[in-house]
VODREN-332742 format. One record per residue (C-alpha): residue in three letters; x, y, z. Coordinates in nm, 2 decimals, decimal comma. Layout:
residues N
   aa       X       Y       Z
  ALA       X       Y       Z
...
end
This chain:
residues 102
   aa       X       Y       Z
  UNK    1,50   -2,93   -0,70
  UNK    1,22   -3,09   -0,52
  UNK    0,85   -3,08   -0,52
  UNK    0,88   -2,88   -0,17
  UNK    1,15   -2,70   -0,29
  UNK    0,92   -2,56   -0,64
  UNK    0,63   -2,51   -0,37
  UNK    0,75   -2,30   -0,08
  UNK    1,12   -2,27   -0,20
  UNK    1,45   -2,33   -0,08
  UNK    1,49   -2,14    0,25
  UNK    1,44   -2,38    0,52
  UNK    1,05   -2,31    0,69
  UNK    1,12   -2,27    1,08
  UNK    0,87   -2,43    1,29
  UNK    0,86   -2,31    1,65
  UNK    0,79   -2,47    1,96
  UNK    0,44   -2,29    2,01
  UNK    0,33   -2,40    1,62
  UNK    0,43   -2,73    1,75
  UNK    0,23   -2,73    2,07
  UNK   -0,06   -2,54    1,90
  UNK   -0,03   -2,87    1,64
  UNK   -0,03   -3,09    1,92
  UNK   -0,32   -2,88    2,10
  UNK   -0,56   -2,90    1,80
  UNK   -0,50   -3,28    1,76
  UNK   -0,58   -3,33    2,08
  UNK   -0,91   -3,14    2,03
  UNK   -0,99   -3,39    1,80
  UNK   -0,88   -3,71    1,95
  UNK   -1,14   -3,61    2,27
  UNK   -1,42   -3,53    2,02
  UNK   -1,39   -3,85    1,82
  UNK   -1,39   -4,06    2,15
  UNK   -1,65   -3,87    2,30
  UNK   -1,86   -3,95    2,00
  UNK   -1,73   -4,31    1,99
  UNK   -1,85   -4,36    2,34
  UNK   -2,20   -4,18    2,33
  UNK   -2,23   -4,40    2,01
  UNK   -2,11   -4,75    2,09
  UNK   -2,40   -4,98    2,23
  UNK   -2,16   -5,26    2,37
  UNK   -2,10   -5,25    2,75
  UNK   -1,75   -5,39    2,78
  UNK   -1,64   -5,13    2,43
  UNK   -1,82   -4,82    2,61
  UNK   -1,63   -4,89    2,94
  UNK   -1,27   -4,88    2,72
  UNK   -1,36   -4,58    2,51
  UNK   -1,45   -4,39    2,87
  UNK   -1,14   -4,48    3,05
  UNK   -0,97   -4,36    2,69
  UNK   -1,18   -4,03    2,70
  UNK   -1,10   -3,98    3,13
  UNK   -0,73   -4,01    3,00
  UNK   -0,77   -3,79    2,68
  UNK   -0,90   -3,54    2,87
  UNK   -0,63   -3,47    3,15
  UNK   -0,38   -3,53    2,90
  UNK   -0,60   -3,24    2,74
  UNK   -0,53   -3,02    3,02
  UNK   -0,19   -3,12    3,10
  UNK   -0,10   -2,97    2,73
  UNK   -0,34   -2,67    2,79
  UNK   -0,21   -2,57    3,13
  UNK    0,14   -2,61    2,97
  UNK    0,07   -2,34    2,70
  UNK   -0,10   -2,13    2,92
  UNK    0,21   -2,08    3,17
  UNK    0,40   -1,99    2,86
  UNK    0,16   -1,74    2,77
  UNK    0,12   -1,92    2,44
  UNK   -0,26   -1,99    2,50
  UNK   -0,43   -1,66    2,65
  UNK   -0,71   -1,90    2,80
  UNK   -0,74   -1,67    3,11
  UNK   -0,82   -1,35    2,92
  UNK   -1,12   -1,18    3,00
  UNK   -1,43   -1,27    2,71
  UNK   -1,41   -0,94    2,54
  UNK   -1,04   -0,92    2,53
  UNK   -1,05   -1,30    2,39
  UNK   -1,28   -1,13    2,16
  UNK   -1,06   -0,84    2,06
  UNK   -0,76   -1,03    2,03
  UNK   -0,92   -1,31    1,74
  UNK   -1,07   -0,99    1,57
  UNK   -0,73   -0,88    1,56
  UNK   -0,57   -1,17    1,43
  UNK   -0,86   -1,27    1,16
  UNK   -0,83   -0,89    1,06
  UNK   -0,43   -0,96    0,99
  UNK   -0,47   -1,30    0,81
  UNK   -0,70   -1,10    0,59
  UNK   -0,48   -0,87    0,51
  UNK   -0,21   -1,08    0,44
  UNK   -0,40   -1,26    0,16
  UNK   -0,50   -0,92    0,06
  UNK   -0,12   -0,83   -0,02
  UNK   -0,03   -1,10   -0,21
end
């Protein structure tokens, strides 16, 4: 038996094309914040010039992934504020009650 296998046993974990795009999503989230800061930080002309043609790209590869998940309904971005609101109360309200049961 494995070290995975003792942790989350043997049935195989399915992984499904939105957990991957959400994945994908969030690192992008990140990549565009660390260049972002990387560029407001850097002090050389010729580095700030790379990191902001880097960020320009970042970003519309950004919302290339975003519009994707949206048009699957994956990624309610289009909600209206309260119902965005609703909807995360909703969720946060189930992952604690998850943990709650076990």
């Amino acid at each position: 038996m494995s070290i995975l296998e003792s942790m989350f046993g043997s049935d195989p974990i399915l992984i499904s094309d939105k957990d991957i795009a959400f994945d994908i999503l969030k690192d992008s989230k990140f990549g565009v914040s660390t260049l972002s800061k990387a560029t407001l930080e850097s002090v050389n002309p010729q580095l700030r010039q790379m990191l902001d043609a880097h960020l320009a790209a970042s970003i519309g590869e950004h919302h290339k992934l975003s519009d994707i998940l949206i048009q699957k309904n994956w990624y309610p971005a289009a909600a209206a504020p309260d119902l965005q609101l609703k909807n995360a109360l909703a969720g946060a309200e189930s992952i604690s009650q998850t943990i709650q049961n076990e």
